[in-house]
C-alpha positions in Angstrom: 93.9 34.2 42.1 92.1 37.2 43.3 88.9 37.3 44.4 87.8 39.4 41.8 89.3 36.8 39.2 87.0 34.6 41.0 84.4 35.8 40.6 85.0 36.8 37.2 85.0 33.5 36.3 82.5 32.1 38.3 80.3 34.7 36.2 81.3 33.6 33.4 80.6 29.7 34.1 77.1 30.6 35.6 77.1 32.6 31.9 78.0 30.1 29.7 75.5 27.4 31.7 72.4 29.3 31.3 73.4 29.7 27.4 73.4 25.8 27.1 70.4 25.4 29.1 68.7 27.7 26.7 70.1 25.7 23.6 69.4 22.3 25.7 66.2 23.8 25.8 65.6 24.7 22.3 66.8 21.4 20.9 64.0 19.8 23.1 61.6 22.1 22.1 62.2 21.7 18.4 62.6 17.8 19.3 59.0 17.9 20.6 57.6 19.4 17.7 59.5 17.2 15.1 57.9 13.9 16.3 54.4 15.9 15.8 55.2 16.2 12.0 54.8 12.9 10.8 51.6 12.1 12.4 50.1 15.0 11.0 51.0 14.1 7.6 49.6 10.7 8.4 45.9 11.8 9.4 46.4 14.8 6.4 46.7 11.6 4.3 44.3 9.4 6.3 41.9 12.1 5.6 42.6 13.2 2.6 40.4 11.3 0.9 37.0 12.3 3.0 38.3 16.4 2.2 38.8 15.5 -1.2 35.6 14.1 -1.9 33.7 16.6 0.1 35.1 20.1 -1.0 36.8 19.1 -4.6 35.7 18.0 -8.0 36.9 14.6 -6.7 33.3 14.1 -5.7 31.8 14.4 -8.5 33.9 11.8 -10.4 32.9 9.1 -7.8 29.7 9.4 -8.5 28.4 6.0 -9.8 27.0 7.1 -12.8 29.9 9.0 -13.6 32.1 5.9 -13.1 29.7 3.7 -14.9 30.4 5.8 -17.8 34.1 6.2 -17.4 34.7 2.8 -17.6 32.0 1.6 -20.2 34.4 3.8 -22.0 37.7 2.1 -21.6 36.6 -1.2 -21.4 37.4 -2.5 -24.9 40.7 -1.6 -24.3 43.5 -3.9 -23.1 44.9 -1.4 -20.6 41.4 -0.4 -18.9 42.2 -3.4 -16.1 45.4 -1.5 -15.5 43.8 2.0 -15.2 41.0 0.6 -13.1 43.8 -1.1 -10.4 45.1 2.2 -10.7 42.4 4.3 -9.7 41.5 1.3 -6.9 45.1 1.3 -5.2 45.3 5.3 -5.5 41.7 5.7 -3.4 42.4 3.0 -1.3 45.2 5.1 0.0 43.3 7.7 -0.1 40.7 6.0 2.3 38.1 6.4 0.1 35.1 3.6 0.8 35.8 0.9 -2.1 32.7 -1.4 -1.9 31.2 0.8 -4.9 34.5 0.5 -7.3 33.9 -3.0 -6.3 30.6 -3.5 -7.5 31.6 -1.6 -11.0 34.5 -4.3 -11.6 32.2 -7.3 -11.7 29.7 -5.0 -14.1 32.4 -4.3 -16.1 35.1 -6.6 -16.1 32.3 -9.7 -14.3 32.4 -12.1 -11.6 36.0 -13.6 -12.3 38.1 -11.0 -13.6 36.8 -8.3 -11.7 37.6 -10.3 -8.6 40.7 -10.6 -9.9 41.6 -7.1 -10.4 39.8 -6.0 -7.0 42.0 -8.2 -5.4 45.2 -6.9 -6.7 44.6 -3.4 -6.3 43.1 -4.1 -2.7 46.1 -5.7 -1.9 48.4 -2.8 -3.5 46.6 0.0 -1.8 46.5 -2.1 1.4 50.0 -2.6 1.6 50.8 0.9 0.7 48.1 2.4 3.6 49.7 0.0 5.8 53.8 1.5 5.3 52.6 4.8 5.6 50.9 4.2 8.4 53.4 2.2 9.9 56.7 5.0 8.8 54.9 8.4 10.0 52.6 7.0 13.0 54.0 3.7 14.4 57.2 5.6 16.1 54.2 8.0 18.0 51.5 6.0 18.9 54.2 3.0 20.4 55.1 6.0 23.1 51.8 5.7 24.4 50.6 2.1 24.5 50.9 1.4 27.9 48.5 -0.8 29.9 45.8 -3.3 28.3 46.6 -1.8 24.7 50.5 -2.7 25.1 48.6 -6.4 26.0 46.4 -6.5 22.9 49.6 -4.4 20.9 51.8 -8.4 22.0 49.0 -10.2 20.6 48.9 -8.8 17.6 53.3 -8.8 17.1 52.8 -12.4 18.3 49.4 -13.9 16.2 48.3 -10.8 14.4 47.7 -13.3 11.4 44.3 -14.9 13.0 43.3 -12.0 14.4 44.3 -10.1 11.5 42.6 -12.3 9.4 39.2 -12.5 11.8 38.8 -8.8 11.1 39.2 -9.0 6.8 36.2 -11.5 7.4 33.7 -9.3 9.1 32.6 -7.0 6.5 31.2 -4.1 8.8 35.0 -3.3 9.9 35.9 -0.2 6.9 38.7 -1.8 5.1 40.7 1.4 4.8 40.8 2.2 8.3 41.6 -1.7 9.1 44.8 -0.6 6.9 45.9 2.2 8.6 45.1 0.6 12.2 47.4 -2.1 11.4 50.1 0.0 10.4 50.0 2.1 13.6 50.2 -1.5 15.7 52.6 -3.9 16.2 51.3 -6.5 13.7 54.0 -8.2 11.6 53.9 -6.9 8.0 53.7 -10.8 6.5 51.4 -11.6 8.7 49.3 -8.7 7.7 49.6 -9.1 3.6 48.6 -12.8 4.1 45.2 -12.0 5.9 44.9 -9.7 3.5 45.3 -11.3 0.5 43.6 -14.5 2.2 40.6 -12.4 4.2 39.4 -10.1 1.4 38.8 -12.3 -1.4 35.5 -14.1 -0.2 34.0 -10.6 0.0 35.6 -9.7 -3.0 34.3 -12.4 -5.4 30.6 -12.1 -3.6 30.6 -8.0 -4.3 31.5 -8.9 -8.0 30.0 -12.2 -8.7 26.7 -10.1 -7.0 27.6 -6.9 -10.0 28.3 -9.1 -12.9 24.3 -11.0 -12.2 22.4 -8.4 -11.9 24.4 -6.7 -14.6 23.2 -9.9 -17.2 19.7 -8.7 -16.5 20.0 -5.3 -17.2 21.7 -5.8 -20.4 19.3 -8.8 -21.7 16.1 -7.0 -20.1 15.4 -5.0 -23.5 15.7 -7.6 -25.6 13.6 -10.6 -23.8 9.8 -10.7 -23.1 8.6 -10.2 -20.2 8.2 -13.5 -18.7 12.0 -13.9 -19.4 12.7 -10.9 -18.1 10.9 -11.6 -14.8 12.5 -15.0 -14.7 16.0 -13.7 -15.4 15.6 -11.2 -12.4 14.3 -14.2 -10.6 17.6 -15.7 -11.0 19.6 -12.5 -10.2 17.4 -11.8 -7.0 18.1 -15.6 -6.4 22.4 -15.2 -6.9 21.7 -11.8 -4.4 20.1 -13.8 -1.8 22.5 -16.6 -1.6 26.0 -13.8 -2.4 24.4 -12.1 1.0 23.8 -15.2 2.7 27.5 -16.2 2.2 28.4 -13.0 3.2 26.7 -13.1 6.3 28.0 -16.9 6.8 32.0 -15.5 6.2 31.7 -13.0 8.2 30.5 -15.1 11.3 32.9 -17.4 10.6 35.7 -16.1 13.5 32.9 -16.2 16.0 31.5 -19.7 15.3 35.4 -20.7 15.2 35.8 -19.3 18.6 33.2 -21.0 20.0 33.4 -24.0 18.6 37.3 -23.7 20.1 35.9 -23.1 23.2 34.0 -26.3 23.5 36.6 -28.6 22.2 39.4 -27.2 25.1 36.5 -27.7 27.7 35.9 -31.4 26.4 39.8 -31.6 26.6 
């Protein structure tokens, strides 16, 4: 072969290299900006709720009086439990605060059935926060847990049940960001539905058994005198103080637990 030939073809190698670098290059590229798509859609959905409340007529149907009336409305109705788990599981995805709808299902529904259909729309909603979460975010955030989070990311894989279930006690931690959270870690999806379903219901009953008592007085108040009005908000302010105080008491629960743990292993 001349040298000419070659050359020709070494040309055309060098050619046909720099054309698949380029594509090589391209395919990364467009690689690097697919794994960016589902965690946007996550926090468009995470936050979705906040925008929706702040710059749309959502707003202004979660307003409590609103709500009050909307479902004084449907309550005589068989299926008003069914729209009411509805609306709960649809803003809990949302990540819309749900201590409010909470309060309005033991005023409408009281203390036992309102727990009741908290807790299955919780549950729902929870759930559902915690597969979205855990389909468009968990593949991202896992390429970046490195160092003391990939420690406390094992813990969870491995017990996330107790510690899962420490957190549904204290009632400061927002529910709906718990939810998401837990789908973007390494938790164990049984071990998160169980602390669920076992964490929220203290604080579920307390928020509604709390609705449905001071809801007696303000339905009986027109039609009792005044010293049994005064004595039936006696008793409501008296159901209020002990629903916080077993708030309070459930929520310190993990941390009298620990400690208590803690001395016993030390005795050991």
């Amino acid at each position: 072969m001349s040298q000419l030939d070659r050359g020709e073809g070494t040309g055309e190698g060098t050619g046909g290299g720099a054309v698949e670098d380029a594509a090589e290059g391209v395919v990364e590229t467009t690689g690097r900006k697919r794994q960016f798509v589902k965690p946007v859609i996550l926090l468009a959905i995470a936050f979705s709720g906040f925008l929706a409340y702040s710059f749309t007529p959502l707003g202004n149907y979660l307003q409590p009086v609103v709500m009050e009336g909307f479902f004084d409305s449907i309550e005589g109705f068989w299926w008003a439990p069914l729209v009411f788990i509805g609306v709960y599981v649809f803003l809990t995805v949302l990540g819309v605060p749900m201590v409010i709808l909470t309060f309005f299902a033991g005023f409408t529904f009281g203390a036992l059935e309102g727990t009741l259909y908290v807790m299955i729309g919780a549950n729902i909603g929870a759930n559902l926060a915690f597969d979205l979460a855990r389909y468009l975010g968990r593949d991202f955030i896992s390429r970046y847990i490195k160092g003391p989070i990939d420690r406390i990311n094992r813990r969870l894989r491995n017990k996330g049940f107790l510690h899962m279930l420490q957190l549904r006690l204290i009632p400061v931690i927002p529910f709906n960001v718990l939810n998401f959270a837990a789908g973007l870690s390494g938790i164990r999806k049984l071990h998160f539905a169980l602390a669920t379903v076992i964490g929220i219901t203290p604080g579920s009953f307390i928020y509604a058994y709390t609705a449905a008592s001071l809801m007696q007085v303000y339905l009986a108040g027109a039609e009792l005198d005044e010293v049994a009005r005064a004595a039936l908000r006696t008793s409501a302010l008296t159901n209020l103080a002990i629903a916080l105080a077993l708030l309070v008491t459930i929520s310190l629960a993990p941390t009298i637990y620990r400690k208590l743990r803690g001395k016993t292993i030390q005795a050991s």
